[in-house]
N, C-alpha and C positions, 0 to 999 in steps of 0.2 A: 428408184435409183439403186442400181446395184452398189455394192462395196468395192471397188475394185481398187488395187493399190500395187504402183511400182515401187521397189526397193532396191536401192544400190546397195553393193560394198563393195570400195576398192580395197585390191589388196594386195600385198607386194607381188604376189606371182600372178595372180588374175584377178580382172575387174568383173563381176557378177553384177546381173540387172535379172530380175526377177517380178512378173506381174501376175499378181493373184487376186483372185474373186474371195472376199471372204465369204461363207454358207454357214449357217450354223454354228460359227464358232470355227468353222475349219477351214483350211485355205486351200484353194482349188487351183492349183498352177494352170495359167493360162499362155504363158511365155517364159524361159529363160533362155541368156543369151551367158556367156563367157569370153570372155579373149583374154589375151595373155597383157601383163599389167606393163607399162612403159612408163620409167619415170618415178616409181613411187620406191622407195626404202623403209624397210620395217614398219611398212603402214603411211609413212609419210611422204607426201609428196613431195620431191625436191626437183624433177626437169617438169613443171605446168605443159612448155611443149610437146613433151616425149607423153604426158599423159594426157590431151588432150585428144591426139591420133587414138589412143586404146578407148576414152571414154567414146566419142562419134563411131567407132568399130562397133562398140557394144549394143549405143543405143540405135545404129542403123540397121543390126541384127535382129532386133527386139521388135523395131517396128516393123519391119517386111515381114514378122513371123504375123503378125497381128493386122496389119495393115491401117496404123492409123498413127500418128504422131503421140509422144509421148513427150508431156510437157511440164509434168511435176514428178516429183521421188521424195521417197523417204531416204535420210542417208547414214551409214554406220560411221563415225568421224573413230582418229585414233586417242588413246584413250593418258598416253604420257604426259606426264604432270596434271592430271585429273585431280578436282579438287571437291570435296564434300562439306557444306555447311548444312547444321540445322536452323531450323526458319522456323517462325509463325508469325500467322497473318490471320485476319478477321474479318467479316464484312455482317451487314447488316441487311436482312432477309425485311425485301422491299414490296413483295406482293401482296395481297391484299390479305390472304389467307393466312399467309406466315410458315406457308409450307418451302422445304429445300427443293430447291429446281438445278438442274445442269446449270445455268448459267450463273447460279451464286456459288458453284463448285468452283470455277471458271474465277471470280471475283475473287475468291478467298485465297485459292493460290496465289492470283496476283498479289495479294497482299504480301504472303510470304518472302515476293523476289523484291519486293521495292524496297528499292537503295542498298542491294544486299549484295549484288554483281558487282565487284572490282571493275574497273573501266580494262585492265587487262585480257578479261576474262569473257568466256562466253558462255549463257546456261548453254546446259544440254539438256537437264531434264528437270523437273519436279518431280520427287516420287512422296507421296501423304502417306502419314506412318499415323494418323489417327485424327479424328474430327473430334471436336466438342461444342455439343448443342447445350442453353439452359446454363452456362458455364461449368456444367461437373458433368456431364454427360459423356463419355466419350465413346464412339462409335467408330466402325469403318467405313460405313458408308451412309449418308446422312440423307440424301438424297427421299421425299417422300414425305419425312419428317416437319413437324411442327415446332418453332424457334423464334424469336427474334432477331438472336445474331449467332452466329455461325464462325468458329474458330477451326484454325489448323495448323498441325504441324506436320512441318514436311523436312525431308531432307533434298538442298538442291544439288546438283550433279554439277559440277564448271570445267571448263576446257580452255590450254590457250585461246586466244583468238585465231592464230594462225593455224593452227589444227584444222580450223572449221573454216574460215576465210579463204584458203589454197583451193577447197573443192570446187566454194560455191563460187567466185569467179570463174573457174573455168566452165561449170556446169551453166552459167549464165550466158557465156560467150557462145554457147552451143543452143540458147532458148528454154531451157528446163532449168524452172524452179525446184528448190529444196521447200517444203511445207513440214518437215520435222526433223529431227535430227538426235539421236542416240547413241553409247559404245555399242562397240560389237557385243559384250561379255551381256550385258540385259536383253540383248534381242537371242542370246544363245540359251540365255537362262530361259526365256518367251517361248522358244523352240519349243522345250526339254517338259518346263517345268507341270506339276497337280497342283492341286490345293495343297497336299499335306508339305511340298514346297516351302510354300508359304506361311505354315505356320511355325519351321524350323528356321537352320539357319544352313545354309547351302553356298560350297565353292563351287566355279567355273573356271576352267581349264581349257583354253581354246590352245591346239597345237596349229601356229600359221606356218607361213611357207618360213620368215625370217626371226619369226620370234613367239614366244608361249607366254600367255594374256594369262594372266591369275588374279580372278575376282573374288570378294566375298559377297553373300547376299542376308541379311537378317532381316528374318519371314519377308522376302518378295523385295527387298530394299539395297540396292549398292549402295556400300559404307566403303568398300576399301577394293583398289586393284593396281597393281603391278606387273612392268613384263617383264620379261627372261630373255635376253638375247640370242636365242638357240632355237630354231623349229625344224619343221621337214627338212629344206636346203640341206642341212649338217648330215642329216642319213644318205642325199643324195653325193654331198659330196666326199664323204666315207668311202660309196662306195667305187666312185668316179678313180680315189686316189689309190685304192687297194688293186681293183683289177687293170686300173690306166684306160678307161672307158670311157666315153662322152656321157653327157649330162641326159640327152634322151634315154639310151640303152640303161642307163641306171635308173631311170626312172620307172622304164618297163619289165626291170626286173624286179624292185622293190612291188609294184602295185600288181602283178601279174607269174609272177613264180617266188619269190623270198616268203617268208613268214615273218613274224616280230617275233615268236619264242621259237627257242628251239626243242621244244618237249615234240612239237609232230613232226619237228622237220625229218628230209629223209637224206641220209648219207650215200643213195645211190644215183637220187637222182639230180642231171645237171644239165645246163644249157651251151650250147655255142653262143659264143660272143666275139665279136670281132673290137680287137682294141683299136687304141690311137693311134700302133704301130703298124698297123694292116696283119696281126699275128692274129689266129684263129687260136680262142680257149676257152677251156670247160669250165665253168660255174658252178661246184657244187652246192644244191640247196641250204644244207646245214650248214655251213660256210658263211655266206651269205647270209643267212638269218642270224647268226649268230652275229657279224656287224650289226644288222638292225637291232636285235636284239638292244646289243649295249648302249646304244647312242638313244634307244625310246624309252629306256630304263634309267638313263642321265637323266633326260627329261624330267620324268615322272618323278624321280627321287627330289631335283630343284624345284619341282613346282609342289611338292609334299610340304618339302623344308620353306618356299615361300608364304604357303599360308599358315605355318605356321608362327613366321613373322609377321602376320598381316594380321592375324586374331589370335585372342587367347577363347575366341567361343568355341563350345562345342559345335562339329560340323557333321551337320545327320545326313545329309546329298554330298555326294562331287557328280557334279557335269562334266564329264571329256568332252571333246570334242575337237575340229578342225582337220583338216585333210588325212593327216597323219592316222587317224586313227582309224580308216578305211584299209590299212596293212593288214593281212590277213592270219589271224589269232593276238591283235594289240588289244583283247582282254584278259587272255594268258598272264601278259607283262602286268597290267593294271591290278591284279589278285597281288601279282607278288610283291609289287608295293602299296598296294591301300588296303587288300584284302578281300577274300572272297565274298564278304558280305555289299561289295561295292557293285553297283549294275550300271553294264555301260547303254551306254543311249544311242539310236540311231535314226538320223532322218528320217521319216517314214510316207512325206510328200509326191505322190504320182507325181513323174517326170521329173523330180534332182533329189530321188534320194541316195542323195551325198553328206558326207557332214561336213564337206565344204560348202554347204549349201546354207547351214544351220544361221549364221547371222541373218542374211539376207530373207530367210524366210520368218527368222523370229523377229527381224522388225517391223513384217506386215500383221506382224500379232501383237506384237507391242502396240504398236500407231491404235489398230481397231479397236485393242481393249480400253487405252487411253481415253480414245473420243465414247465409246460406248458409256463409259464412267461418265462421262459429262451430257450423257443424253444426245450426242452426234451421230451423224452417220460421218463413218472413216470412208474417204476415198480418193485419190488422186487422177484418177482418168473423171473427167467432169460429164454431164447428162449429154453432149451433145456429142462427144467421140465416143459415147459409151453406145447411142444411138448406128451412130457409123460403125463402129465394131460390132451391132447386132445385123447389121446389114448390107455387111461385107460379103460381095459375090460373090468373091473369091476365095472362101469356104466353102469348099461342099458338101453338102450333108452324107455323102454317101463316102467321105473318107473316115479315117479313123479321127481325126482334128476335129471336123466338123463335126460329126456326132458327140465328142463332150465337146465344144460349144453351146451344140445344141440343148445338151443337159442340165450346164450350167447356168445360161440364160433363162433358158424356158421354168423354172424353176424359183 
């Protein structure tokens, strides 16, 4: 049984669906699809109809690339009024041996959520901050070990209901099951994150289309996240209202000739642009990046000042990340507010290395690391289309598709 796993995010400007083979530890994109998001505001769903048109767009794109229905996903939910308790729970190590097994993993957590969910509210996750075996024992991972009983503390993740409710109806109405469910800001951290991660304490910074996601993580754990009501759009519509442009042509100029600093920009060179008026005018670069400039520098300055509302911990990582941060020299900016000691990150997945891409892929690494913990195989495409996907005709071995197919299957 391969790993293979779809993952959504919707998001206010596009809905992402992404399905990858996990290998090794790494994710092997085998399909992404995009379309433009209908219906969702700053994350949240508000027209179900107007998003239900973008969601069947996505996954009818996803499935002709693949050729086979796609019936379960993993899903990024929004992350406003998230709430964190800590938990513990217990179970009692029932096999004959007395050794820990995935499925007393599995039990103990349970114990942790029972009676612990507000009737409000929906988990979103379990994250275990430490096991204890022998009652003083405390470990990370306990699994293999010799015990009676088995304790843990976790911290659980909670989400309105309605956050998580608005997707999976719709997603239902269309056939496809949700089998897990995460913020964006843990599967961005999943993208990004090493070990030595995990043993500090790390913020995330996702810049979206309608607003800037600022999480904390303490060694590998959300404890705290907040958004900003400010992302990409604002630079788009900066510049829409400076030169009198449409919302395309700004957008082609931001991702395709602007810079974020103005340290390389050039003061000779510039573009034709045709306004809203039918008037033909020139663009100079340094101009132009110097709005971006200011508006990814707001940014960055509020999402500084946010975590430092959000923690008094020392933070040894920032994760950037989100569309915005694909502008070309937005590490320039990033020096001059966090400092040069700060390294930015970038996608680095054959076929969306985007860091618009970054949740959706770090949720297919989330899910696998999840079950791998509990001694499962991750995977949402099940044995028998996994079958039909190895046996699809309609791959040819002699295109460039078909040969990693053929890589990654045959492997």
């Amino acid at each position: 049984m391969k790993e293979i796993i779809s993952s959504l995010d919707i998001g206010s400007s596009t809905v992402k669906l992404i399905v990858g083979e996990v290998y090794k530890n790494e994710v092997h994109v085998l399909a992404v699809s995009e379309v433009k998001s209908k219906g969702v505001k700053k994350g949240i769903i508000v027209s179900p109809e107007e998003t239900l048109i973008s969601l069947k767009e996505v996954f009818s794109r996803c499935e002709e690339m693949l050729n086979i229905k796609i019936n379960n996903v993993v899903l990024t939910v929004p992350s406003y009024y998230a709430e964190f308790i800590i938990s513990e729970g217990e179970s009692t190590i029932t096999n004959e041996n007395g050794i820990v097994q995935g499925i007393d993993i599995v039990r103990v957590l349970q114990g942790c959520v029972y009676n612990k969910v507000p009737n409000n509210k929906e988990l979103v996750s379990i994250m275990p901050v430490e096991f204890i075996i022998d009652d003083n024992k405390k470990v990370k991972d306990p699994k293999g070990m010799n015990t009676t009983k088995l304790k843990c503390k976790a911290v659980l993740s909670l989400a309105p209901k309605k956050n998580v409710y608005a997707a999976a109806s719709i997603l239902e109405s269309i056939g496809v099951n949700i089998v897990d469910i995460n913020f964006g800001s843990v599967a961005d951290y999943y993208e990004f994150k090493t070990d030595e991660f995990d043993k500090k304490n790390t913020a995330v910074i996702n810049i979206g289309s309608e607003k800037t996601e600022v999480s904390i993580f303490k060694k590998g754990i959300l404890i705290e996240t907040e958004n900003i009501e400010i992302g990409g759009k604002s630079i788009d519509r900066d510049i829409c209202y400076i030169y009198d442009i449409n919302r395309k042509n700004a957008r082609n100029l931001k991702e395709k000739f602007a810079l974020a600093s103005r340290r390389n920009a050039s003061t000779s060179w510039s573009e034709d642009v045709l306004t809203n008026s039918n008037e033909d005018i020139k663009i100079n670069q340094y101009e132009i990046s110097e709005i971006i400039y200011s508006r990814i520098k707001e940014i960055l300055d509020l999402s500084k000042k946010q975590i430092n509302i959000l923690t008094k911990l020392e933070i040894s990582y920032i994760i950037i990340t989100g569309g915005a941060t694909e502008v070309n020299d937005f590490n320039l900016v990033v020096e001059e507010v966090f400092g040069k000691e700060l390294n930015t990150f970038k996608v680095k997945e054959l076929g969306c290395r985007h860091n618009k891409y970054s949740s959706a892929l770090g949720l297919i690494k989330y899910y696998h690391s999840k079950l791998s913990f509990r001694n499962k195989l991750a995977y949402t495409v099940d044995e028998s289309l996994q079958q039909e996907l190895l046996s699809n005709k309609k791959i040819n071995s002699s295109t460039i598709l078909g040969k990693i197919y053929g890589y990654f299957f045959n492997n």
